[in-house]
N, C-alpha and C positions, 0 to 999 in steps of 0.2 A: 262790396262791389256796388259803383252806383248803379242804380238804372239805363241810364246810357249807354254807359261800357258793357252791361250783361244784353241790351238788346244789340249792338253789336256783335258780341260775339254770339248770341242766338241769329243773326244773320247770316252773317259768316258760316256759321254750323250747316246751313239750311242750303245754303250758294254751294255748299260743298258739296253736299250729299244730291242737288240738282245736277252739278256736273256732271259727279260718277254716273249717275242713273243716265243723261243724254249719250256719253260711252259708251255705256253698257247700249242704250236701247238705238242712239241713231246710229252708232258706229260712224261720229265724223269726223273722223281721225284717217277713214280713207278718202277724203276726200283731198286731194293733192296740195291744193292752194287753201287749205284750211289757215285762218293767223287769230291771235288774241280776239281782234277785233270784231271777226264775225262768230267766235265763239261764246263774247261777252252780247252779242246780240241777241244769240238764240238764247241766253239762261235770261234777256230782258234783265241785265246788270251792266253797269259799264269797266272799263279794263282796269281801272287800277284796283278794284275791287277783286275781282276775277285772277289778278294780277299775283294780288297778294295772298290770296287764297292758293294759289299753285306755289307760289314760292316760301311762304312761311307755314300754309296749314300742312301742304304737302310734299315741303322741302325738295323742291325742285323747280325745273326754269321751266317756261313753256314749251319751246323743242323738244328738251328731252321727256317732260307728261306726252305730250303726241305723240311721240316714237318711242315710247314706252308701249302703250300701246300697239301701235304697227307692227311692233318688234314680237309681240306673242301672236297676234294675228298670222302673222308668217308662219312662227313655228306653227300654230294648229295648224296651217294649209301644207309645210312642209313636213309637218308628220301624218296628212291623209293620202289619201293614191291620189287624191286631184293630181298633187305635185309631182308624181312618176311620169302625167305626161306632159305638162308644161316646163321650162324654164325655169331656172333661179329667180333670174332679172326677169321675168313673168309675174312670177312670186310678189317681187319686189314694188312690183309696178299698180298690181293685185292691192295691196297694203296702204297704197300715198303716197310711196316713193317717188322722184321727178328722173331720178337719178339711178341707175348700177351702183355710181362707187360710195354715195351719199347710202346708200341702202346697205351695201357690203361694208362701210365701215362703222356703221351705228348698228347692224347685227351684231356685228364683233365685239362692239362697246358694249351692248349689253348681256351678249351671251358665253363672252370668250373662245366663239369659233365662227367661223364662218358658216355662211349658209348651207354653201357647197360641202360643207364639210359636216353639219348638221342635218342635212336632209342625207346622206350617205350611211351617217350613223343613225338616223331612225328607219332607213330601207334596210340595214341590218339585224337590229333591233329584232321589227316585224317579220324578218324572215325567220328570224333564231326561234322566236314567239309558235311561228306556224313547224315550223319543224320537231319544236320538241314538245305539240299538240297534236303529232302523226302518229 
């Protein structure tokens, strides 16, 4: 491997592992109107780079890395009491969502149920939990 190619992919490597860490620490995946280009800003890279770090290092397109995201973010809000006294589409909105049906159909796509039907079976869960700790 030349030299070139190996400090390419030591960048790549480094763009990557920046990402994760901006997710993990700024969480701007809740931010509504997040897109490539203000994401390739804040890692101080530009978009095709950024680009192809999502789709080839991490085999997937940009929408769905962000709503990848948003999508566990829900479940943890959807499995604490926060969610017993807010809304689904609260939830939803809570996350990045812009949208209800954008939010209920990419839960679905990634979890194979609905939300409403996921925060139901974690209020059961938690009740089953506390009852056979009595």
């Amino acid at each position: 491997m030349n030299s070139k190619v190996r400090d390419t992919a030591l960048l790549f490597i480094q763009l990557e592992i920046r990402l994760i860490e901006l997710m993990a620490t700024e969480k701007v995946y809740l931010r509504k109107d997040i897109s490539l280009s203000e994401l390739a800003n804040l890692l101080d890279t530009n978009m095709n780079y950024l680009s192809q770090i999502i789709n080839h290092r991490l085999r997937t397109n940009f929408n769905d890395y962000i709503n990848s995201y948003r999508i566990k973010e829900a479940c943890v809000i959807l499995h604490s009491n926060f969610s017993e006294k807010h809304s689904v589409h609260h939830v939803g909105d809570l996350v990045g969502f812009s949208s209800r049906s954008t939010f209920y159909s990419t839960f679905k796509k990634f979890t194979g149920t609905s939300p409403a039907l996921y925060q139901q079976e974690m209020t059961q869960k938690k009740n089953s939990a506390a009852q056979t700790t009595k």
